[in-house]
C-alpha positions in Angstrom: -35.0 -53.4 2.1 -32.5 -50.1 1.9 -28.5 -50.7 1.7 -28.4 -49.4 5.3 -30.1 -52.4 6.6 -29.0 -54.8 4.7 -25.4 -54.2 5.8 -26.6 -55.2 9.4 -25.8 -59.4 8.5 -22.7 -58.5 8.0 -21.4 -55.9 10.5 -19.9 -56.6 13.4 -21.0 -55.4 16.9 -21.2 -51.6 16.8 -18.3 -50.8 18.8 -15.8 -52.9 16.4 -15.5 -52.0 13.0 -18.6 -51.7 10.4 -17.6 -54.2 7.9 -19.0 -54.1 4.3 -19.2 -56.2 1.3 -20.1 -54.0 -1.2 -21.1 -56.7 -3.7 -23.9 -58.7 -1.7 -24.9 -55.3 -0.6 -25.2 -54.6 -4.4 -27.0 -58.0 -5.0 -29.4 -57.1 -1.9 -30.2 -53.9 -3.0 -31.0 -55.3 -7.0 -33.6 -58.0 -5.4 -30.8 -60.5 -7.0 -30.6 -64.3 -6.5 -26.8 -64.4 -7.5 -24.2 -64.8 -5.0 -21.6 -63.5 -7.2 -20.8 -60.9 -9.6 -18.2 -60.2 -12.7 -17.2 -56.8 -14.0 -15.3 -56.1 -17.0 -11.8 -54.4 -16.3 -11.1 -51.2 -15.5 -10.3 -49.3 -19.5 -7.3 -47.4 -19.5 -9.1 -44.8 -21.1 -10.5 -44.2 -17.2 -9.8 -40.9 -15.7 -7.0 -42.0 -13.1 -8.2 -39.5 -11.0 -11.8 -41.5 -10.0 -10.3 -44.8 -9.2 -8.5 -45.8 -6.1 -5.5 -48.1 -7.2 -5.8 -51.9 -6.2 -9.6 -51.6 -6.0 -12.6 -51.0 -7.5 -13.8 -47.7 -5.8 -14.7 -45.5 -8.2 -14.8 -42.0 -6.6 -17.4 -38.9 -8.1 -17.8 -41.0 -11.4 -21.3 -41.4 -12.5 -20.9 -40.9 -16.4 -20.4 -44.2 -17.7 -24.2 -45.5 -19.0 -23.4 -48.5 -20.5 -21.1 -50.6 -19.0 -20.6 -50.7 -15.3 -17.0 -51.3 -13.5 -17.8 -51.7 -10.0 -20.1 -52.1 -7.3 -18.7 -49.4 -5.1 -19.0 -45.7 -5.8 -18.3 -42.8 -4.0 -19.6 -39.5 -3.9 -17.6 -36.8 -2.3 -20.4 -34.1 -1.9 -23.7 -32.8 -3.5 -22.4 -30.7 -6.5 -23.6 -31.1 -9.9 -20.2 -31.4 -11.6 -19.8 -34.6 -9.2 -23.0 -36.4 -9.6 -23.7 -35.9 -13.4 -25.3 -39.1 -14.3 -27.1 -40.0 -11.6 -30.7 -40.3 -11.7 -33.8 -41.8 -10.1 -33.7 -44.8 -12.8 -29.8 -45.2 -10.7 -29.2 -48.9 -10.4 -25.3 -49.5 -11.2 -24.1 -49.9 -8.1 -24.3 -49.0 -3.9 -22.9 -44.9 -3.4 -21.1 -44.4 -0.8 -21.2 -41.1 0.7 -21.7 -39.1 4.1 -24.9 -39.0 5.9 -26.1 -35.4 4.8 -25.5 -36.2 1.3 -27.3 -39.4 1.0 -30.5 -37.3 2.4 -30.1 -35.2 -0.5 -29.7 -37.4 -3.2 -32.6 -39.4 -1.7 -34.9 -36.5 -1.4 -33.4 -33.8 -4.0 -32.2 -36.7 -7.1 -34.9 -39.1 -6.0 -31.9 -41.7 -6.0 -33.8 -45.1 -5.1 -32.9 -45.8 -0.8 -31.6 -49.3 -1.3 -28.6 -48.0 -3.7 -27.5 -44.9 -1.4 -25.0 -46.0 2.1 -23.6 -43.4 4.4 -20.8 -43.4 6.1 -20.6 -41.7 9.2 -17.2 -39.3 9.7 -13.9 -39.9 11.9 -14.9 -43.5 11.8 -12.9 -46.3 10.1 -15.0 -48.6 7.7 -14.4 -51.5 6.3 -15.6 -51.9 2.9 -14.2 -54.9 0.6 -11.2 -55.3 2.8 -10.6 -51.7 2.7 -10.0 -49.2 5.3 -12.2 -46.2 4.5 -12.6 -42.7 6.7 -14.8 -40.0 6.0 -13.2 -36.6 7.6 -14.9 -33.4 6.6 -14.0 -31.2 3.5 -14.6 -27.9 4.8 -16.8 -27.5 0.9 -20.5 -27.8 0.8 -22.6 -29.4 3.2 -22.1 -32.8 3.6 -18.7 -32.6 1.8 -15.9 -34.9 3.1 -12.2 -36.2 2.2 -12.3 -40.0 1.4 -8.9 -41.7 3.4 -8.3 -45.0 1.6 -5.9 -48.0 3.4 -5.3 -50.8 1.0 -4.0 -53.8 1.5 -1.3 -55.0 -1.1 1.2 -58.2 -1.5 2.8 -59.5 1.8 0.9 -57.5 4.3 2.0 -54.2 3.0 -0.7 -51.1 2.7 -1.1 -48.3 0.4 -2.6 -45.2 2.0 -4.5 -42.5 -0.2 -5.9 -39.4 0.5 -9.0 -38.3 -1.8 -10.0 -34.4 -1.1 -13.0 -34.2 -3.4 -13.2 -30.3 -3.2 -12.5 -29.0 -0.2 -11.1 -25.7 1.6 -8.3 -26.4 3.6 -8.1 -24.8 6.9 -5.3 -25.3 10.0 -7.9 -27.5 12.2 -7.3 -30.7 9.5 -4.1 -31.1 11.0 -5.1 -31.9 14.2 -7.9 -34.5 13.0 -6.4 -38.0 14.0 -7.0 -39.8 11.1 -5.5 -37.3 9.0 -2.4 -37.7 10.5 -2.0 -41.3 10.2 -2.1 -40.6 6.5 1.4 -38.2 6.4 3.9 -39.9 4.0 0.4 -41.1 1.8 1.2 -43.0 -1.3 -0.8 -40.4 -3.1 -2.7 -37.4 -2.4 -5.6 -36.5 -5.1 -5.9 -33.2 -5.0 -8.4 -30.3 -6.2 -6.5 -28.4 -7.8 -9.0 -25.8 -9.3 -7.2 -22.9 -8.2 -3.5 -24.4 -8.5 -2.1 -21.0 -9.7 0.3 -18.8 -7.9 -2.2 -15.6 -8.7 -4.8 -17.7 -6.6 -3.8 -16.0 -3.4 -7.6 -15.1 -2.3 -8.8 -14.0 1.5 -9.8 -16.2 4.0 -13.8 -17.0 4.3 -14.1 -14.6 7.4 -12.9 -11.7 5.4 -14.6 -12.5 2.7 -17.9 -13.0 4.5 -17.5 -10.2 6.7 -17.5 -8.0 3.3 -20.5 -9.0 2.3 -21.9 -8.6 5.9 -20.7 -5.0 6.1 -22.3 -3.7 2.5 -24.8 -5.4 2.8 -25.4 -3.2 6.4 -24.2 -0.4 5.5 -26.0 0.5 1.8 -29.0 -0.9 4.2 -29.0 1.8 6.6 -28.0 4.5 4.0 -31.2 3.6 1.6 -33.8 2.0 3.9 -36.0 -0.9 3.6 -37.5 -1.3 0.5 -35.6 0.4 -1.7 -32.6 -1.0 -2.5 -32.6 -4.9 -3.5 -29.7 -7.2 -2.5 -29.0 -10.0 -4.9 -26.5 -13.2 -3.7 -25.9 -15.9 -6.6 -25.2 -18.9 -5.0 -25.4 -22.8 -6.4 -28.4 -25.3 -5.2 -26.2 -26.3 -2.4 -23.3 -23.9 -1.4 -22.2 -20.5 0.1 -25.1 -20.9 2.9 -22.0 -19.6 5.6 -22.8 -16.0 3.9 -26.4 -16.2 4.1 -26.6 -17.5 7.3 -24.0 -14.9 8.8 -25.9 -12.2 6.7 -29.3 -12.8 7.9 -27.8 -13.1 11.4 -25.5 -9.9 12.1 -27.6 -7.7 9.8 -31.0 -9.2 11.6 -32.8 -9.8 8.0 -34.4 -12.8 6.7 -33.0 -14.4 3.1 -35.5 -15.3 0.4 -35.1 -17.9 -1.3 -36.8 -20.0 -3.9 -38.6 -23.1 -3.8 -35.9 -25.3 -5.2 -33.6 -23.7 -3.1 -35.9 -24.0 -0.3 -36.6 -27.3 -0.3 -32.0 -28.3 -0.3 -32.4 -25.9 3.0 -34.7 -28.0 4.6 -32.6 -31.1 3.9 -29.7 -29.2 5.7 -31.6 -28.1 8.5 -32.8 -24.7 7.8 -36.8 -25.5 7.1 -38.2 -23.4 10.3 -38.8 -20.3 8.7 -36.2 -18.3 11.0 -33.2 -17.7 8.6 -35.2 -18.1 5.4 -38.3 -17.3 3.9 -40.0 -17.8 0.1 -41.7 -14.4 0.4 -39.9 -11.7 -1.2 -42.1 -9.8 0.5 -40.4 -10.4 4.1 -36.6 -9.2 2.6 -34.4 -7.0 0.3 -31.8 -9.8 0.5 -32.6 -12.3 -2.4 -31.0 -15.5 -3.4 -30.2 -15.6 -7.4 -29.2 -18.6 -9.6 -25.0 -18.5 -10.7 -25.4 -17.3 -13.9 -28.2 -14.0 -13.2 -25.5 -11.4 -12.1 -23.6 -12.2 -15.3 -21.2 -14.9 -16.6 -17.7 -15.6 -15.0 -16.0 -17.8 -17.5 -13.6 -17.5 -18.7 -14.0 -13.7 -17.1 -17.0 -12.0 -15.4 -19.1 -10.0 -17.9 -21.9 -8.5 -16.1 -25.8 -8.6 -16.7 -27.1 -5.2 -16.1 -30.4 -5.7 -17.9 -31.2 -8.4 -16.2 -30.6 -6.7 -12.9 -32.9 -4.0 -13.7 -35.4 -6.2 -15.0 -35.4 -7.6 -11.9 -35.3 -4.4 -9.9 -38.6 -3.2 -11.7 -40.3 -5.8 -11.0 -40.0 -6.2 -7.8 -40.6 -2.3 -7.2 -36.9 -1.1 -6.0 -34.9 2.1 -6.6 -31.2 0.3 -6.6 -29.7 -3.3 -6.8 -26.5 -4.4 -5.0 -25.2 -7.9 -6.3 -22.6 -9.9 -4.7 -20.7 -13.0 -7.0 -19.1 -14.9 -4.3 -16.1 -16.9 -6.8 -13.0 -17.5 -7.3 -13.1 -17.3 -11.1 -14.2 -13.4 -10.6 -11.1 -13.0 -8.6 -9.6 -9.9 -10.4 -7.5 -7.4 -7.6 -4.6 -7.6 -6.6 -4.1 -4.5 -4.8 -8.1 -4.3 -3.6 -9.5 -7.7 -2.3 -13.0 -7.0 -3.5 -14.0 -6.0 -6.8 -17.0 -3.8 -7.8 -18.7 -3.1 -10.9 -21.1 0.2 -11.1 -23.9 0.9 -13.9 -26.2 3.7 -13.4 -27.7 2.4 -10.1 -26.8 -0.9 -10.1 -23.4 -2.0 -8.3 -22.0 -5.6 -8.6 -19.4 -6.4 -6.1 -17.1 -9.8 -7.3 -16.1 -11.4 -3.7 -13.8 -14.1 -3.7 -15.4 -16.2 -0.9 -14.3 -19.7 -1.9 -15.0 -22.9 -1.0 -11.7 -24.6 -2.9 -8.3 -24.1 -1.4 -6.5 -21.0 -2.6 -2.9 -21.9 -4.2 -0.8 -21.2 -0.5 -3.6 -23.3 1.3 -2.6 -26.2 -1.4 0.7 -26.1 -1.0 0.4 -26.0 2.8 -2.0 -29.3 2.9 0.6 -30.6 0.6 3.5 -29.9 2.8 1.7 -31.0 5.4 0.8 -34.5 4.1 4.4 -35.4 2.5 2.6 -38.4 0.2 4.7 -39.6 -2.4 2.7 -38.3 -5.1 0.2 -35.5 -6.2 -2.6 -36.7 -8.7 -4.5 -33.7 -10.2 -8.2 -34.0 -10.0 -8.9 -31.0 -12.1 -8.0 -29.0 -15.2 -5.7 -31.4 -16.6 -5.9 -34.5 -19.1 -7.4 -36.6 -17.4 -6.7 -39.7 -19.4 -3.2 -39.2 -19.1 -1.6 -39.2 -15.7 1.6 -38.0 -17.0 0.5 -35.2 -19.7 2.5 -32.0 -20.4 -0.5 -30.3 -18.1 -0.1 -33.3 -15.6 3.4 -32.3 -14.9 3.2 -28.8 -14.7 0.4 -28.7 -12.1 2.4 -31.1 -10.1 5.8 -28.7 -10.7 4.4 -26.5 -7.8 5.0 -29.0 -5.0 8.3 -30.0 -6.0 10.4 -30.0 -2.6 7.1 -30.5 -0.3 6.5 -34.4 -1.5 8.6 -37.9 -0.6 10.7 -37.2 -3.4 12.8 -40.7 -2.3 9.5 -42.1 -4.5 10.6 -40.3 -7.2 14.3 -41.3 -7.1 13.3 -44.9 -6.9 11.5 -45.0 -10.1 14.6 -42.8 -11.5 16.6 -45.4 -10.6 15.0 -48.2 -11.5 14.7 -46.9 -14.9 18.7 -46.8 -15.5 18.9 -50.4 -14.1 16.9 -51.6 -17.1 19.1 -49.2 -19.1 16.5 -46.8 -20.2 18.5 -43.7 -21.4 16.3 -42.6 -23.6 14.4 -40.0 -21.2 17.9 -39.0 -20.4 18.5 -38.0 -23.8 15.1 -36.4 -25.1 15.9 -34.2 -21.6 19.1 -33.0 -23.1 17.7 -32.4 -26.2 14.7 -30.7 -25.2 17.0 -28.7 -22.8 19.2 -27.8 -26.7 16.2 -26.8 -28.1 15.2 -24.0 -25.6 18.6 -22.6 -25.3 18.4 -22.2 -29.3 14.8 -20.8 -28.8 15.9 -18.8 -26.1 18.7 -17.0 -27.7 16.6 -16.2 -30.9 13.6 -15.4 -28.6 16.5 -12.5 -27.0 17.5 -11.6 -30.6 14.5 -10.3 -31.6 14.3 -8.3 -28.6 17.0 -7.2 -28.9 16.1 -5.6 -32.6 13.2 -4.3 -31.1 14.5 -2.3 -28.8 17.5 -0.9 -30.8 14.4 -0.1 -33.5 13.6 3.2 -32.0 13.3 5.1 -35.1 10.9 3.4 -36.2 7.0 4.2 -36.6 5.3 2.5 -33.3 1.7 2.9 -34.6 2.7 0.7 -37.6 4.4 -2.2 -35.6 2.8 -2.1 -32.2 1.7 -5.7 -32.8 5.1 -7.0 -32.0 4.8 -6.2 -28.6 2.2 -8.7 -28.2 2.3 -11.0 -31.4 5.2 -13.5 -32.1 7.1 -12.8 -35.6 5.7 -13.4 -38.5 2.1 -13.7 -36.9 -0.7 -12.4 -39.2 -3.5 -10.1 -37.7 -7.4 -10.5 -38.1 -9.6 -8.7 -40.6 -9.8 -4.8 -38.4 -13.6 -4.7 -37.2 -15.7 -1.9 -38.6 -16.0 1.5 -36.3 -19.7 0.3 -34.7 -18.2 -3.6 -34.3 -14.7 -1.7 -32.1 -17.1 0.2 -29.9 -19.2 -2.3 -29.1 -16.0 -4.7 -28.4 -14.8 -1.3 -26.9 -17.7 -1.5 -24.6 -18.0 -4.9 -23.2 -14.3 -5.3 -22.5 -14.7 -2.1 -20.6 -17.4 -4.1 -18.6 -14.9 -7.0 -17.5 -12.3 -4.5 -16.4 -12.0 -2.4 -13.3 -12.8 1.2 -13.3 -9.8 3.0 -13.1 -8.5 1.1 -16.7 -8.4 4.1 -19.3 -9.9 3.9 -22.6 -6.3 4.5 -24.5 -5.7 0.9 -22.4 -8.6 -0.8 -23.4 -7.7 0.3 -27.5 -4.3 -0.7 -26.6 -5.9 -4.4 -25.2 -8.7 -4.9 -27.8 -6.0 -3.9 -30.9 -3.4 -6.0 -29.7 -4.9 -9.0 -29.1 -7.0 -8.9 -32.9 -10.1 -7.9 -31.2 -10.3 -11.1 -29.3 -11.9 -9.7 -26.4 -11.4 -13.0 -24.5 -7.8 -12.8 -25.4 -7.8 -8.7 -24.4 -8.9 -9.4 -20.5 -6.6 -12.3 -19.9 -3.7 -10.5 -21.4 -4.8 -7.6 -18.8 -5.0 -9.6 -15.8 -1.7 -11.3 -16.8 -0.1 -7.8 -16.2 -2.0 -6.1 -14.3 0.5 -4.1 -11.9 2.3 -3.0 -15.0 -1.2 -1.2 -15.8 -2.0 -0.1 -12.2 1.5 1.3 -11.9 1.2 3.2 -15.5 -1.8 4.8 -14.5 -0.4 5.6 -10.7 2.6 7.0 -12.3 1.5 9.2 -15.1 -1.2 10.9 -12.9 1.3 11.9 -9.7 3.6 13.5 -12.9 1.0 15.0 -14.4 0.2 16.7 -11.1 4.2 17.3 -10.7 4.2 18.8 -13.6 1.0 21.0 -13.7 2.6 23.0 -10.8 6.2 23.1 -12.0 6.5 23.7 -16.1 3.0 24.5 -17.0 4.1 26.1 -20.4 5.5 22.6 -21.5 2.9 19.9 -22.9 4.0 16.6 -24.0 1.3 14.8 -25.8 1.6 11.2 -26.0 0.2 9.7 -29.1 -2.8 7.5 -29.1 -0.2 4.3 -31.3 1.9 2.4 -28.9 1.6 -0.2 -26.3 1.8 1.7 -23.4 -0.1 5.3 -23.3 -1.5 8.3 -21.3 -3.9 7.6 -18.3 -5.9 10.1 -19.3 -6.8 12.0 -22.4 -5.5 15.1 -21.3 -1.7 15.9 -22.1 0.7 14.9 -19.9 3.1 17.6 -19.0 6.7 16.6 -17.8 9.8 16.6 -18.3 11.5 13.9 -20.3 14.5 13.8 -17.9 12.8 13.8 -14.3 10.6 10.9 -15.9 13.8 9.1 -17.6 15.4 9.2 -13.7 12.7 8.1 -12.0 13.1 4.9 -10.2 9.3 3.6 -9.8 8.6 3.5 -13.6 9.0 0.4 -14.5 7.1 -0.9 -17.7 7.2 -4.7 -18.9 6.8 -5.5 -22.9 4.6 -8.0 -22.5 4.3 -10.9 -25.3 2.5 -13.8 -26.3 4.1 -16.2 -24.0 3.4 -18.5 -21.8 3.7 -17.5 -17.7 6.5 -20.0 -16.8 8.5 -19.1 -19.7 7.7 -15.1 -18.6 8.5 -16.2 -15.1 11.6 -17.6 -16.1 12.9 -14.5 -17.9 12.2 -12.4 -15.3 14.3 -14.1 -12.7 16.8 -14.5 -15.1 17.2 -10.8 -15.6 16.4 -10.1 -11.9 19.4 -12.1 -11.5 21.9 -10.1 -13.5 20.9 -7.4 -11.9 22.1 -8.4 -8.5 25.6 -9.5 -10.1 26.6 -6.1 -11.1 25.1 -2.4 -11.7 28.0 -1.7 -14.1 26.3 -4.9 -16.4 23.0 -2.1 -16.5 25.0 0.8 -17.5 27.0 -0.9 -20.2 24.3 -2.8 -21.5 23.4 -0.1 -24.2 20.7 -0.9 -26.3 20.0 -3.8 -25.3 18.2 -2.5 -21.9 15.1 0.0 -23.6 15.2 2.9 -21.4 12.3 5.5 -20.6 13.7 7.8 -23.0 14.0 5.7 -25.5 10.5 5.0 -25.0 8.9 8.5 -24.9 11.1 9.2 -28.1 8.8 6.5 -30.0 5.8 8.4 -28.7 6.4 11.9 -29.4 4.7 13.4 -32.3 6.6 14.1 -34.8 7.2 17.9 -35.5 7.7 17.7 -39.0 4.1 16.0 -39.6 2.2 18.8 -37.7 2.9 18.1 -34.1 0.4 16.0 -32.1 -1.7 13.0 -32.8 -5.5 12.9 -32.8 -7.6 11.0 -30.6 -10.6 9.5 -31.0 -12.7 9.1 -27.8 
């Protein structure tokens, strides 16, 4: 007997509310003569994030193979980072999931019937005295929000909001349900792309990208000769293949495995997808073919043309529809060219981008945000805890918060009152010795930049790494080359590499963390270079190959010091090895002082670096033979 039908003794008629125990459901499903069952409690060591509060529901936590908790698990959608642990021998407990998901861990995981329930959506359940809605998640197939009302002391209810992952869009707020949950007592969010650089395109646009490559390299090339590639996970991104395969009027091949999670979802008739790579250039790859994109995308070009020989084409287009390849700021879409192979990095996304967050947030009001990623998960209140829950200050009940505040000086608690002010001590002592040393810096213009260009990116007193041999720097050379856009210069990519000890993990984030400072040196020094080719001809500059910031190009760059020095779109930022929030909070700081008074800039001497002072570190010095050799 399956944990569908058992639950028919005790439901109700079908137009009241389905009513389940899951224990005896449990007991059915194990063949047990028992009436009743004991769990141990809950550890503390629990991630706080997987457990509903007053219950037992235990939400996308399968990891635990010794001792069970519960009775009642839920599973939010069919990705592997959710269900790790299950497995046909699965016998811990009844999941509780939506109806497409249950077909897939029946017929994909081989999950035994009797231990799988769904749920249907937009209707309340009861489940152990529990109000439970599934609404959808806007994800993966079969995805959906789990809404939680549980009943406390005297009557009173807690309401919780459980996203899984999901993709907020503006049609949630109309869902019924949803709105009886505004003012929750907590909202667990997915908060995979909780960063205020997360600011990606909507799916459309996204999709539509794809689409219009995809058509347009099509009709360029022909039919069989150039092979499109889209990775894709074993359930997820089907919206691109579908709309691709539907507006450019192709078919999608697709492997068995893949194949047979298409048929679960509906898309077995052969129309949209084939196995035949015979019948289309448009091909279905596993995540990790095109390249690798943690903790930033480094291509595979040698796989790709392994691939393209052996299935007889001429050129291969790949598309790496994520989130974590998100690297443009200016340019939405990314793309990557090798000889004849062109990978293009789309940020289609099926997590909410950081303004979506905050807007689902706002929307919601609950009294609380529990991160359900990228944080310490066995401490609800960690340093990383906090931080990711920082960015919806002013959107939550914050009356919640003030309660708590309060309660703790009734008991006379002063203590977090004091380590506040002295933490608050500390920083301003950090702070001013932190502006000290910049301020030596800067005032340091005489002094040799290739020798010291580590403290622009190293705190004081750090030591560097053991320098690489010439072959080891070109190859290092090379593949952060790979993980950067086109239009980064080689002098950049020495400055990166050197200044971050060859790390070449370090290098790229330290590039995508400024960016705009890069674009904008690059913009700048070509438009005067081109001012100056047609104005003072006769008049190089050469900037040496030493120093943090350089030529775009390896040509010299001929100018004059003074139209540079008064130009007001140069800006260039120092950066250093410190942390975003504490950049962040620098940056206002100065943008603020600013605003007070344009006399503060002009008297400020050297404590603001100018351009001039800048170029004067970089010209060659005429007494040592002029200008400095490059290696390219």
């Amino acid at each position: 007997m399956s944990a569908q039908s058992a639950a028919t003794a005790t439901a109700n008629e079908r137009v009241k509310t389905l009513t389940l125990d899951s224990t005896q459901l449990y007991l059915t499903a194990l063949n047990s003569t028992t009436s009743t069952l004991s769990f141990p409690p809950i550890p503390s060591s629990f991630p706080p994030s997987n457990f509903i509060p007053h219950t037992r529901f235990l939400i996308d936590s399968f990891r635990h193979p010794f001792t069970a908790f519960s009775a009642s698990y839920f599973l939010s959608h069919f990705h592997s980072d959710q269900y790790f642990g299950l497995c046909p021998s699965w016998s811990k407990g009844i999941i509780f999931c939506s109806h497409l998901t249950s077909l897939l861990l029946i017929q994909t995981l081989k999950i035994p019937p009797r231990f799988v329930f769904a749920l249907p959506l937009n209707d309340p359940v009861l489940v152990d005295g529990c109000e439970v809605i599934l609404i959808d998640a806007n994800h993966c197939p079969g995805s959906v929000q789990l809404l939680f009302k549980v009943p406390t002391k005297n009557g009173i209810f807690e309401r919780y909001v459980h996203t899984g992952d999901f993709r907020y869009c503006n049609s949630m707020k109309l869902n019924s349900y949803l709105i009886g949950f505004v003012g929750c007592d907590a909202i667990f969010l997915d908060t995979t792309y909780c960063d205020p650089k997360c600011i990606f395109p909507s799916q459309e646009e996204s999709i539509d990208y794809v689409v219009s490559v995809v058509d347009r390299i099509g009709k360029e090339f022909g039919k069989r000769r150039v092979l499109f590639l889209i990775a894709t996970y074993v359930a997820g991104k089907e919206k691109i293949l579908v709309e691709v395969a539907r507006r450019c009027k192709t078919k999608i091949c697709v492997d068995g495995r893949k194949m047979e999670i298409l048929r679960v979802l509906g898309y077995g008739d052969g129309e949209v997808f084939t196995e035949d790579e015979s019948e289309s250039d448009v091909h279905v790859v596993g995540w990790s073919v095109l390249g690798e994109t943690w903790p930033y995308f480094r291509p595979n070009f040698v796989i790709m043309e392994e691939v393209m020989v052996e299935r007889g084409y001429e050129k291969v287009v790949g598309f790496v529809p994520t989130g974590w390849t998100y690297e443009v700021k200016r340019n939405k879409f990314a793309v990557q060219t090798k000889d004849t192979f062109e990978i293009h990095l789309v940020p289609c996304l099926e997590h909410s981008n950081y303004d979506e967050l905050k807007e689902y947030v706002k929307f919601l009001k609950p009294k609380k945000v529990i991160p359900t990623v990228a944080m310490d998960f066995e401490k609800l209140e960690s340093k990383h805890a906090d931080k990711l829950r920082k960015h919806f200050d002013g959107l939550i009940d914050e009356m919640d918060n003030k309660e708590d505040l309060l309660m703790g000086f009734h008991r006379g608690n002063c203590e977090t009152v004091e380590k506040v002010e002295r933490d608050a001590n500390e920083e301003r002592v950090m702070e001013r010795n932190k502006n000290m040393f910049e301020i030596k810096t800067v005032e340091s213009n005489d002094m040799d930049v290739s020798s010291n260009d580590v403290s622009y990116v190293h705190k004081p007193h750090s030591q560097d790494s053991t320098i690489p041999s010439e072959e080891e720097r070109e190859r290092i050379i090379e593949e952060t080359r790979d993980s950067l856009p086109r239009w980064v210069t080689r002098d950049q990519i020495l400055d990166l590499v050197g200044s971050s000890r060859w790390n070449i993990v370090e290098a790229v984030s330290n590039f995508y963390e400024h960016e705009i400072e890069f674009y904008e040196q690059v913009s700048v020094f070509r438009s005067f270079e081109s001012a100056s080719h047609a104005s003072s001809p006769k008049s190089p500059i050469s900037l040496s190959n030493s120093g943090h910031f350089r030529s775009s190009t390896d040509e010299n760059v001929n100018t004059n010091l003074s139209l540079v020095s008064k130009s007001p779109s140069l800006k260039f930022t120092r950066w250093r090895n410190i942390s975003p929030s504490k950049r962040k909070k620098n940056t206002e700081k100065r943008s603020n002082k600013k605003v007070k008074s344009n006399s503060t800039l002009k008297s400020s001497g050297s404590k603001q670096p100018t351009i001039t002072s800048f170029f004067s570190k970089l010209l060659p010095d005429d007494s040592k033979g002029g200008k400095t050799d490059r290696k390219n």
